[in-house]
PATORLUM-677941 format. One record per residue (C-alpha): x, y, z. Coordinates in steps of 0.2 Angstrom, whole numbers, plus 2048, in hexadecimal, padded with zeros to 3 digits. Layout:
<rs>
XYZ/...
</rs>
This chain:
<rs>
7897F2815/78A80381C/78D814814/79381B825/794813837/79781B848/7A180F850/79980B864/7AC81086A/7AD821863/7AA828875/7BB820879/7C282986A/7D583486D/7D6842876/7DF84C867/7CF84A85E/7CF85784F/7C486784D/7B885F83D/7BD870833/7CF87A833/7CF88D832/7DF88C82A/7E987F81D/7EC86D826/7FD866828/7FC85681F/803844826/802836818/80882681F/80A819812/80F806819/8157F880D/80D7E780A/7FE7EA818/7F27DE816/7DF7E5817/7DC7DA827/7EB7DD82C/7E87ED83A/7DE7E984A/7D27F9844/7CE7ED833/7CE7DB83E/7DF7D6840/7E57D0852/7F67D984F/7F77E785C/7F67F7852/7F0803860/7F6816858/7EC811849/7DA80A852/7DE81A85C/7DF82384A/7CF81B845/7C681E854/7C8830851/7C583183F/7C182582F/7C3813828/7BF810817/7BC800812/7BB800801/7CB80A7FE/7D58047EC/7E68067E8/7F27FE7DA/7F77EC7DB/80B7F17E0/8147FE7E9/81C8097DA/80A80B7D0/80180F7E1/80E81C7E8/80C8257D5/7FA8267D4/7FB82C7E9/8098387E6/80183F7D4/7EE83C7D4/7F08357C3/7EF8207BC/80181A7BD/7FF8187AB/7FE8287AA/80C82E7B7/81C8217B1/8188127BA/80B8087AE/8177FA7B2/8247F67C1/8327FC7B8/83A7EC7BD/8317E47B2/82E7EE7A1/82C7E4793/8327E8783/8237F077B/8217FB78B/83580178C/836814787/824815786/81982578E/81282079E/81F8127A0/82F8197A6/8308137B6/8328277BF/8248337C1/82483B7B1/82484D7AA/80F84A7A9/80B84B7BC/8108567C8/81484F7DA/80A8527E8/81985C7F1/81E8667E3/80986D7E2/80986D7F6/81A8767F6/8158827EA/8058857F5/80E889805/81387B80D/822871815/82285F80C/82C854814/82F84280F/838834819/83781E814/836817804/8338207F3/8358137E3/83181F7D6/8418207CE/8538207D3/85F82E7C9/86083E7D1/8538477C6/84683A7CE/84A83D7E0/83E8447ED/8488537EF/8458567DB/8338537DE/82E8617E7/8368597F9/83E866803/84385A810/84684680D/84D836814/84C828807/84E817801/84C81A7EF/84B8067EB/83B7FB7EE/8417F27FF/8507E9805/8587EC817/8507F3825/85F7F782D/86F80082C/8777F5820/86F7FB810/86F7EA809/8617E67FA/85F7D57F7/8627D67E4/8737D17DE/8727DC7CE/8707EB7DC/8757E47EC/8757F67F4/8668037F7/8688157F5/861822801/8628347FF/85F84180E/85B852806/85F84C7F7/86E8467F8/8758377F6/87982D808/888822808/88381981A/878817827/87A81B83A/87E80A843/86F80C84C/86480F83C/85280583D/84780A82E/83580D838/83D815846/84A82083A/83D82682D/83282B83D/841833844/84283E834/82F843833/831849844/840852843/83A85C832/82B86283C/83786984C/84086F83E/83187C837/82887D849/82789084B/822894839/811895833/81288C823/80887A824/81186B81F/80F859815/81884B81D/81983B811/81D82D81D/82281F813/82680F81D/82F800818/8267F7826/8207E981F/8297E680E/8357D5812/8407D4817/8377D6827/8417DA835/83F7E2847/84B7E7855/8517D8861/8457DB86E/8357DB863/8397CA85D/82E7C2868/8207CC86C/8157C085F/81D7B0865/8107A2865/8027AE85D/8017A584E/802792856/7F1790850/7F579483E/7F179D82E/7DF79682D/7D879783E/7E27AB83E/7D87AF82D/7C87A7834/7C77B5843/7CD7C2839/7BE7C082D/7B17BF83D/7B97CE844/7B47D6831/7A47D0834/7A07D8845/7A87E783E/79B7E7830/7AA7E9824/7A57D881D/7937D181B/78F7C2827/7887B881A/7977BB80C/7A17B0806/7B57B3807/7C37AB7FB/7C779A7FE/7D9795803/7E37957F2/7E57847EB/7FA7837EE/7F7788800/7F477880B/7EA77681A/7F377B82A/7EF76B832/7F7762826/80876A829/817762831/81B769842/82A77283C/82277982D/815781839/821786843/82978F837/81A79682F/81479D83F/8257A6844/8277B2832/8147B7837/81C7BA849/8277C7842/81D7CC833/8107D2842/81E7D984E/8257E583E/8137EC83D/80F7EF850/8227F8851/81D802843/80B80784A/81980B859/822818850/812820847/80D822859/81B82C85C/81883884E/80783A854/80C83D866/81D849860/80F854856/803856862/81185D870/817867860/80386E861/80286A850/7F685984E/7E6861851/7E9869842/7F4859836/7E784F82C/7ED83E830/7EB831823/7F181E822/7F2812814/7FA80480D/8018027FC/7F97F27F5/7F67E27FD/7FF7D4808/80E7CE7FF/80E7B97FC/81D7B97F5/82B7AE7FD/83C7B57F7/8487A57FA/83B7987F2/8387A67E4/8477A57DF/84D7927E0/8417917D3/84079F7C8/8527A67C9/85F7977D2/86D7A47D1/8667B17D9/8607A47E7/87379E7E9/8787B17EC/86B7B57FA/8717A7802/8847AC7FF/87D7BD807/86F7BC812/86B7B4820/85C7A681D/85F7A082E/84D79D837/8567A3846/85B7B283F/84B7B9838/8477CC83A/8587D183F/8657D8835/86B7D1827/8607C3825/8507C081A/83E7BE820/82D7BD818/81D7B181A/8177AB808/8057AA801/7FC7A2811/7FE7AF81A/7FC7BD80D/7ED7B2809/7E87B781F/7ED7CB81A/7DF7CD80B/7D17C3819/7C37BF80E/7CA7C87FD/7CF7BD7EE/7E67BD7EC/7F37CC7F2/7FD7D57EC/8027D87D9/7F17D37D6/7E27DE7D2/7D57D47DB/7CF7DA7EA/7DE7D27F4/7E97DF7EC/7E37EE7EA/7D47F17F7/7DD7F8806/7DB7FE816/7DA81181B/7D881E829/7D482E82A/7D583B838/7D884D83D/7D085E836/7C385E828/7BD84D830/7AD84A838/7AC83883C/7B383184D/7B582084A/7A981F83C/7AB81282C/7A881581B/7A680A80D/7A58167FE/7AF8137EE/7C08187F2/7D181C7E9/7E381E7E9/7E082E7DF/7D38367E8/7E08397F6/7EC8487ED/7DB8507E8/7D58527F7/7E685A800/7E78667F2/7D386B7F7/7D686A808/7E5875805/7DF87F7FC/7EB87E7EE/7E787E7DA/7EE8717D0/7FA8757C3/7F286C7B5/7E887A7B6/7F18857AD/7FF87A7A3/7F4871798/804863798/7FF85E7A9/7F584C7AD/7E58547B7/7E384A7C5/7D683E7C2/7D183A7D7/7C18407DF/7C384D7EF/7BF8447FD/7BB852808/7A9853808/7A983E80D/7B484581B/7AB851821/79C849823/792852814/791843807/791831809/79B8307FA/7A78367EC/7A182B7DE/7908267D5/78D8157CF/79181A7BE/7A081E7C3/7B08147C2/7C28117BF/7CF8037BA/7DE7FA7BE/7EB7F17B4/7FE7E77B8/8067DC7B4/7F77D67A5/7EE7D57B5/7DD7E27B2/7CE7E87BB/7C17F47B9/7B47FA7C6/7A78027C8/79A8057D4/7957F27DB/79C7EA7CD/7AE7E57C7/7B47DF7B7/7C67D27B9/7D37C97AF/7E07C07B7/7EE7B97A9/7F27A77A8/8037AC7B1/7FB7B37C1/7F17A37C4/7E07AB7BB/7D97A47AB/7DC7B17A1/7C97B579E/7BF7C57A3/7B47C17B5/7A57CC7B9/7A17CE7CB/7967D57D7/7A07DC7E7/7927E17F2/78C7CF7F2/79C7C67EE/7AB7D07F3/7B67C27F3/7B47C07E0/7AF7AD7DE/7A17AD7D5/7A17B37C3/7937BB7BA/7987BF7A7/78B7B37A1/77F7B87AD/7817CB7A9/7867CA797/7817DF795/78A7E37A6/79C7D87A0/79A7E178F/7957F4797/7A57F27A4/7B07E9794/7AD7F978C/7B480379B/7C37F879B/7C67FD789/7C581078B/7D280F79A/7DF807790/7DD815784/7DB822792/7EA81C798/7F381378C/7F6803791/8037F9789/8047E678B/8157DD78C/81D7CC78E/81C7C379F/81F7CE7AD/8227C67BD/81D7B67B8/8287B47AB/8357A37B2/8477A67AC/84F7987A1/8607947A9/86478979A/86479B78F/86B7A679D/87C79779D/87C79B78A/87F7AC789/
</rs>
């Protein structure tokens, strides 16, 4: 593997290429997209056509060993904080608190008094912080973005739902999302409201806003692109059509060669087989392929229209004159999503199954425009993760290993991979040292102290990495737990995720698709990073409790009460 690779097409790298070192503080441009799967990007294999972002990485850094938490509310707390989401409220998806975790510290399901945001230290430093897309990290008024250090937002304070002007979320207990702009609440949409192109709209409008101050800014661009329901406008519906004729299994098969050529994945290492429940694609039904192929069609049209719009920020800051001096970074939260919601719930919840159908549209026909309900299951979550074992929810490396770029001031590399140990946390720390700013925790002894490594001198071309190989951290959801550290990674999957419910030792550099299990064979390493695993549930305190997501709802007990 490689510590850090100049790529042969750096020469062709953007014009707006970024001094390597800023004279003064760097505006700051986090985009964040949802559900991405690793392979996803054509700059990490994927044959969907992501040209802003390979133009991103050809001017700055991919990391390819880049971690973040298993679902979106964990990640975003632990990106927005610097500290575990144990830590910052979010030890749990709040929708899903069992009883021994309700009311409990690090389990309230909103960022906490114990962290501080990353706009309210940036703002404090100096900066405009701007937020536009979604927030999931807590939905009363004291929760917002504007109460968390946000001087200007457009949100969707819910988790997904419509894309469109509607505001419908497929729940029927809250069948209507909540968005706020500047902190207050919005009670419609324009008629012509599209999500990707409306939070893009907002990110650039902030920045005309502020154009002839002198106060850098941080822009969080939080997409809902591509958390189902997926949905496009009508005349990028069939810009995929007949891409994915070939199916889920030929599609993963070039993905992971193009891994391979890129060096991102060893040519002699084996990749996760296809899931037991997920059959052949030969041994489909015409019309089931046919169907198949079309929710990857607009699955992959919702990502190229996104990379769309992140080209228009880019290009609207670079007239502004302000890109050559905005660190640029790009991220998804977790991993591909395999859930179907229709076939989720006609079997876990009938009631709720009979209601989307009362109120969405599950017409074929229909998918990706307004009002109806889109997504592409396990298969092709399963192409997403290429050669990593599961997706998202999971904290195997389908779920939590992510892509990531990195361009702009402070960094060095045009084009350049790296594959040092990466994570979530490490991103906060580093804007405040790039900033320039002191975290608070500093002086309020009450404060989480970020526990992320600065990634600044990795960027810059001084270090080849942030960590040592004694160096490590964990992971837990849902039951689900990880630890890792350096080469090695320590996994227990419950019963109720389809794991065995037994710890699993093993070595990514050789096997980073997880298959083969070394417990026995390195008895001292299992009980070395076992004993990790217990001081980051005390570290963190980690509560467990009931069933989660996995936990199947007894309509013979929900008639009788």
């Amino acid at each position: 593997m490689f510590k850090v690779c100049l790529s042969a097409l750096a020469a062709l790298g953007c014009a707006l290429l970024a001094p390597a070192q800023a004279a003064e503080k760097p505006n700051i441009l986090l985009i964040v997209g949802d559900d991405i799967g690793y392979s996803d990007l054509g700059c990490f294999g994927g044959e969907i056509r992501t040209p802003n972002l390979d133009a991103l990485a050809q001017r700055g850094l991919r990391a390819s060993s880049f971690y973040a938490g298993p679902t979106c509310s964990p990640t975003r707390s632990m990106l927005l904080t610097g500290s575990d989401h144990h830590v910052a409220g979010f030890g749990n998806m709040h929708e899903y608190l069992g009883p021994q975790q309700k009311g409990k510290p690090g389990y309230e399901g909103y960022l906490n008094a114990r962290v501080a945001s990353l706009a309210q230290v940036l703002r404090d430093g100096g900066y405009h912080t701007y937020m536009a897309g979604k927030w999931h990290l807590g939905e009363e008024p004291d929760q917002w973005p504007a109460a968390k250090g946000f001087e200007r937002d457009f949100t969707l304070m819910q988790g997904g739902g419509s894309n469109w002007s509607d505001m419908g979320y497929p729940n029927p207990a809250h069948p209507r999302l909540t968005y706020t702009r500047n902190g207050k609440p919005l009670a419609k949409l324009p008629d012509d409201h599209f999500s990707s192109q409306a939070f893009s709209d907002f990110i650039m409008a902030c920045a005309d806003e502020h154009q002839a101050d002198d106060k850098p800014f941080f822009a969080y661009l939080s997409y809902q692109a591509c958390h189902s329901p997926f949905a496009v406008p009508d005349d990028w519906l069939d810009k995929y059509k007949g891409a994915y004729d070939s199916g889920y299994d030929a599609v993963r098969a070039a993905r992971i060669a193009r891994m391979q050529e890129f060096g991102i994945l060893p040519k002699d290492a084996a990749v996760s087989p296809r899931l037991p429940g997920i059959p052949a694609w030969d041994t489909l039904t015409p019309e089931q392929r046919k169907l198949s192929a079309r929710r990857m069609e607009i699955y992959a049209a919702m990502l190229e229209n996104m990379d769309f719009h992140i080209g228009r920020v880019l290009r609207h800051l670079a007239k502004l004159g302000k890109l050559d001096n905005t660190l640029v970074i790009f991220m998804s939260d977790n991993g591909a999503e395999p859930l179907e919601l229709l076939a989720l719930a006609q079997t876990l919840d009938p009631k709720m199954a009979a209601w989307l159908k009362e109120n969405w549209n599950t017409d074929p026909a229909a998918w990706g425009r307004k009002g109806s309900i889109s997504d592409y299951g396990a298969a092709w979550a399963q192409v997403g993760s290429g050669p990593f074992r599961l997706f998202k929810g999971q904290v195997t490396e389908g779920g939590i290993r992510v892509p990531l770029l990195v361009a702009g001031p402070g960094v060095k590399h045009r084009g350049g991979w790296t594959d040092a140990l990466l994570h979530v946390t490490d991103l906060p720390v580093t804007f405040f040292d790039l900033a320039g700013v002191v975290h608070p925790s500093k002086t309020n002894p009450a404060l989480a102290t970020p526990i992320g490594r600065s990634l600044a001198p990795l960027l810059a071309g001084t270090a080849d990495a942030v960590r040592t190989d004694k160096d490590w951290f964990g992971e837990e959801l849902f039951g689900n737990r990880a630890i890792r550290q350096g080469d090695w990674k320590l996994v227990n999957i419950v019963k109720g995720a389809g794991g065995s419910g037994e710890w699993e030792l093993f070595n990514l550099r050789s096997d980073p698709a997880e298959r083969v299990d070394l417990s026995k064979k390195e008895p001292a390493k299992h009980r070395q990073l076992m004993a990790l695993w217990d001081e980051y549930a005390e570290q963190n305190g980690v509560i467990f409790s009931g069933e989660g997501p996995y936990k199947k709802k007894d309509p013979a007990a929900e008639a009788s009460q």
